[in-house]
N, C-alpha and C positions, 0 to 999 in steps of 0.2 A: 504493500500500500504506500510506503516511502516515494515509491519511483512516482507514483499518478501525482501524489499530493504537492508534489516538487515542484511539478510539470506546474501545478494547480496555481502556486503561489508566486511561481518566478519567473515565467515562461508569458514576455510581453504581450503575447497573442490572448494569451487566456485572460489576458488583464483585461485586455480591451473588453472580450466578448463576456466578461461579467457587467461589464459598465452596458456593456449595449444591452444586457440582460434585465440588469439596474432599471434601465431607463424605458425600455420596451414596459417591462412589469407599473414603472408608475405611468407611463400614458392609459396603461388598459384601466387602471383604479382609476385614473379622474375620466376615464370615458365608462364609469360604473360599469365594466364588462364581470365577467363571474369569478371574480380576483379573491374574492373574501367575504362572502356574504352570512351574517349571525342572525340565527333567530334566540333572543335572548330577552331574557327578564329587562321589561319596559317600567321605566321611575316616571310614576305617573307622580302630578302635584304632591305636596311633600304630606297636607293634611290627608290623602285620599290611601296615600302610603302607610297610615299609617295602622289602618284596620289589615292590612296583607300581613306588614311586619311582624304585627304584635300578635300574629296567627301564633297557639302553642300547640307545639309539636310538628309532624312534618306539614308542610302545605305544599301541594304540587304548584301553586302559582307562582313559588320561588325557586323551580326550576328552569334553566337555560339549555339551549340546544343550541349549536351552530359548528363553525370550521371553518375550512378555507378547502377553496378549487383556484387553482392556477394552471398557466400553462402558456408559454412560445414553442414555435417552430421554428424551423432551420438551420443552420449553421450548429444550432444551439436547441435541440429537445428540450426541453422542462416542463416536468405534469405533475402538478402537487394534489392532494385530498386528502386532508388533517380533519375530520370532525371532532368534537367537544360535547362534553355536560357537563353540567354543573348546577350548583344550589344556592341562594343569595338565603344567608343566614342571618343576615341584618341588616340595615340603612349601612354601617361600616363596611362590612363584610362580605366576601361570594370567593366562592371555592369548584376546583373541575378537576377533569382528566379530559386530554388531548392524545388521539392516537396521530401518529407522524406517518405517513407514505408519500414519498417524492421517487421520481425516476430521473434521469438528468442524463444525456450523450452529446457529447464535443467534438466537433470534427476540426483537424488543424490540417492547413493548405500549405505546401511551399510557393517559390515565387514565380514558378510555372502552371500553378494552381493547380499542383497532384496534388491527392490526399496521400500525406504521411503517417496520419495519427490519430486513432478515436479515443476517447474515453468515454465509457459508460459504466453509470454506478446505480443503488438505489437504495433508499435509506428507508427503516420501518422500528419503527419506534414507538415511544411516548413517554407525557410527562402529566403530573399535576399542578395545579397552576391556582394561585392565592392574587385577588384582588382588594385591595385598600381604598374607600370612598371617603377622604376627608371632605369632601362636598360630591353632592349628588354629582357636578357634571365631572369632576377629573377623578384617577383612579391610578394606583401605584401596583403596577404588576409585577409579579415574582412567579419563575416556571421552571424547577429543574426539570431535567428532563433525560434517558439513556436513549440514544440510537445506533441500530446495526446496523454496519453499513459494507455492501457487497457490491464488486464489481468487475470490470475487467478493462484493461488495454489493450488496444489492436496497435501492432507495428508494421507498416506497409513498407516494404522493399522491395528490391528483384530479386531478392530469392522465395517472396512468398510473403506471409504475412505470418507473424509471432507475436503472444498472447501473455500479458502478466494476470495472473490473479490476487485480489485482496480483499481481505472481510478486517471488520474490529467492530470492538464497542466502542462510543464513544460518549462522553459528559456531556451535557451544556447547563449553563444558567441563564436564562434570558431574564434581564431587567430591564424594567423603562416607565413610561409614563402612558395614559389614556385621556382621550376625550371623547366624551358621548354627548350629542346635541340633539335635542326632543325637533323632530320633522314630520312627526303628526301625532293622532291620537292614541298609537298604538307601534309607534317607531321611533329608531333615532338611529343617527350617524355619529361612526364613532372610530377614529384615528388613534393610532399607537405607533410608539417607535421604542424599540427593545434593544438591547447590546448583549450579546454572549458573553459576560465576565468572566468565565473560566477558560477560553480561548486558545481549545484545545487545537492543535495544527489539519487534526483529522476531520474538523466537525463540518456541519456543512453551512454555517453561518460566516465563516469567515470573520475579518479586524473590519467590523463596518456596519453602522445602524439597520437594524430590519424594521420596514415602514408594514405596517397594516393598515387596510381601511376594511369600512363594512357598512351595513346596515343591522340594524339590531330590529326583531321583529317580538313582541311583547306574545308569552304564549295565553 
């Protein structure tokens, strides 16, 4: 796994085609395509909230459901489907599990435009994941998380083509901040941006903010 991750980190081509990746992924969120969308426990006015809250014992109305769907073509494969649940325990408080599946293939060109080089990986995991509400709209996330991650090198020459394989676990911790903005009576949009603080060389977040958006759909 050394040999791919190398390529991953230092190898100028693949710099670029994260940026293009980068940037492909946030034009699809601000053209609302299917980047990220949550159906999730809706904060209705704050008095209206507070016969749900003060529910004792379980109340299915403080359950959340949602995830994310992603995905480019070309140069650059990427298909993500991470669903979520979760439980809002209090006006403070809400708590989940996230399962991780991403697939991800990289084609590198020489400057005859052969293909020299694929990388293809996929990662399937999860993690649990703690939200903090010091005020209904902002929200302090914390999410470890373990992901397996398996894949393969293709090496393209004239003697043929030759194959590395690699598997690991790998750590993360995603932290960051949220905002969720009420856009109807039974919705809200709601932006995050997270950092991998344990920033482990194998994971698949890389040295660099992860943006999410969504819609939150109240169940």
């Amino acid at each position: 796994m050394s040999a791919f991750l190398t390529i991953k980190t230092q190898n100028p081509y693949l710099m670029n085609c994260r940026l293009q990746k980068i940037l492909m992924g946030c034009m699809l969120m601000a053209g609302c395509y299917a980047g990220n969308v949550h159906a999730q426990y809706y904060h209705p006015p704050y008095e209206k909230a507070q016969d749900t809250l003060a529910h004792k014992g379980f109340d299915p109305q403080k359950l959340f459901a949602g995830g994310s769907l992603g995905f480019t073509f070309g140069n650059i494969t990427y298909l993500n489907v991470s669903p979520s649940i979760g439980y809002r325990f209090s006006q403070l408080l809400a708590a989940g599990f996230q399962i991780n599946t991403q697939y991800e293939s990289v084609k590198y060109y020489d400057q005859t435009n052969a293909l020299y080089q694929k990388d293809r990986y996929s990662v399937l995991g999860g993690g649990i994941f703690g939200r903090i509400y010091p005020i209904p709209q902002l929200f302090v996330h914390i999410q470890p998380e373990m992901n397996f991650i398996f894949g393969k090198t293709f090496f393209y020459n004239g003697n043929g083509v030759t194959t590395q394989k690699y598997r690991e676990h790998v750590p993360s911790l995603l932290t960051g901040i949220g905002y969720s903005q009420n856009t109807g009576r039974n919705s809200a949009f709601t932006l995050m941006i997270l950092y991998d603080v344990l920033q482990n060389p194998h994971a698949p977040y890389g040295n660099k903010p992860i943006f999410r958006a969504g819609v939150d759909i109240g169940l």
